[in-house]
N, C-alpha and C positions, 0 to 999 in steps of 0.2 A: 503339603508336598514341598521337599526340598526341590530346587533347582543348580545344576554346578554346571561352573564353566571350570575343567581342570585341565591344566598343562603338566604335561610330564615330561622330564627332561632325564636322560641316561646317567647312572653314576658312574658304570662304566666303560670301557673303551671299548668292548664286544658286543655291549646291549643286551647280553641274557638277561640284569637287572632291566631294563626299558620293557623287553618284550614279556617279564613277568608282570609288573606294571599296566599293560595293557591290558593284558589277557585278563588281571583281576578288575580293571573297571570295565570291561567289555560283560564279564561275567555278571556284573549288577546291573547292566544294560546300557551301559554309557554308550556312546556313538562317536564316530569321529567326525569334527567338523567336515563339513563340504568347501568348506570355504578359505578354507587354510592347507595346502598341500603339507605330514609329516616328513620332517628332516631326518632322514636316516643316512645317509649317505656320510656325513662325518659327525666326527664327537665334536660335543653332546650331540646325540640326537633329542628331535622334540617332536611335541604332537599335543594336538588341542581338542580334548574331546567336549561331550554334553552329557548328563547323568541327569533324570529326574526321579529322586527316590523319598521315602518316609523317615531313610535314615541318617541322621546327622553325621556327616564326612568329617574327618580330622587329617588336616593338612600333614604328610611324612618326607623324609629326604625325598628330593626328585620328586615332589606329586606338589603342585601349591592346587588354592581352591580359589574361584572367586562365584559370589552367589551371580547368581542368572538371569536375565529378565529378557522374556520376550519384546521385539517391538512391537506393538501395536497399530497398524496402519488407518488413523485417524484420518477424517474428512474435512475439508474446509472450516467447514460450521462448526467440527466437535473441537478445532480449533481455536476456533474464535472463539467460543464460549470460555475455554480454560482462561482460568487467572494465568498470570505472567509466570509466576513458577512452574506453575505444571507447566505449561508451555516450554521452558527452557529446560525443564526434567525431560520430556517426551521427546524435547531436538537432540537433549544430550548423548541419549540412548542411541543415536544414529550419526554420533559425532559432527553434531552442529554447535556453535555457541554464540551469540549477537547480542547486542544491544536495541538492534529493531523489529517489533513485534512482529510488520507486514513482511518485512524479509526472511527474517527465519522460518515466517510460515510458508513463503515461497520455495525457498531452501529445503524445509520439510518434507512438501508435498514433491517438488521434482526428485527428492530421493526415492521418496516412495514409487513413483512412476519408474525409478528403475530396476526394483526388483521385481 
């Protein structure tokens, strides 16, 4: 199973390009993010969906792709056990990055408490 994170961005000034754009990755079931309100109000407009499908996306004008990874909301312990990369892979996911193992895992876990 593919996973996409795609941003679409208008080509043109009126959006009938944008709002075809959407409508075709709605149709394969993408969703729009919750967490990012879309900018339609001026040119370009944009918008950040999620698509999880079996078929391989190829990036076209106004559509980029980036692959997708859930975060996984790890516990204390299944922290500590990680080696130091994973550690800094599974902070990175959630826009952490440090040099100290006990901090970033502080930093980890209060993020998680807040979603």
């Amino acid at each position: 199973m593919n996973r996409y994170e795609i941003f679409i961005t208008g080509n043109d000034i009126l959006g009938f390009d944008f709002i075809n754009k959407i409508v075709k990755y709605a149709n394969m079931g993408a969703v729009i993010s919750d967490k990012e309100i879309p900018r339609v109000k001026n040119f370009p407009q944009t918008v950040r969906m999620y698509l999880e499908t079996t078929d391989a996306l190829k990036e076209e004008p106004g559509v980029r792709l980036a692959a997708y990874r859930e975060v996984v909301p790890y516990t204390k312990e299944e922290l500590d056990a990680m080696s130091w990369d994973e550690l800094k892979a599974a902070a990175k996911l959630v826009g952490l990055t440090g040099r100290d193992r006990d901090k970033l895992t502080r930093e980890y876990l209060a993020e998680m408490d807040k979603e």
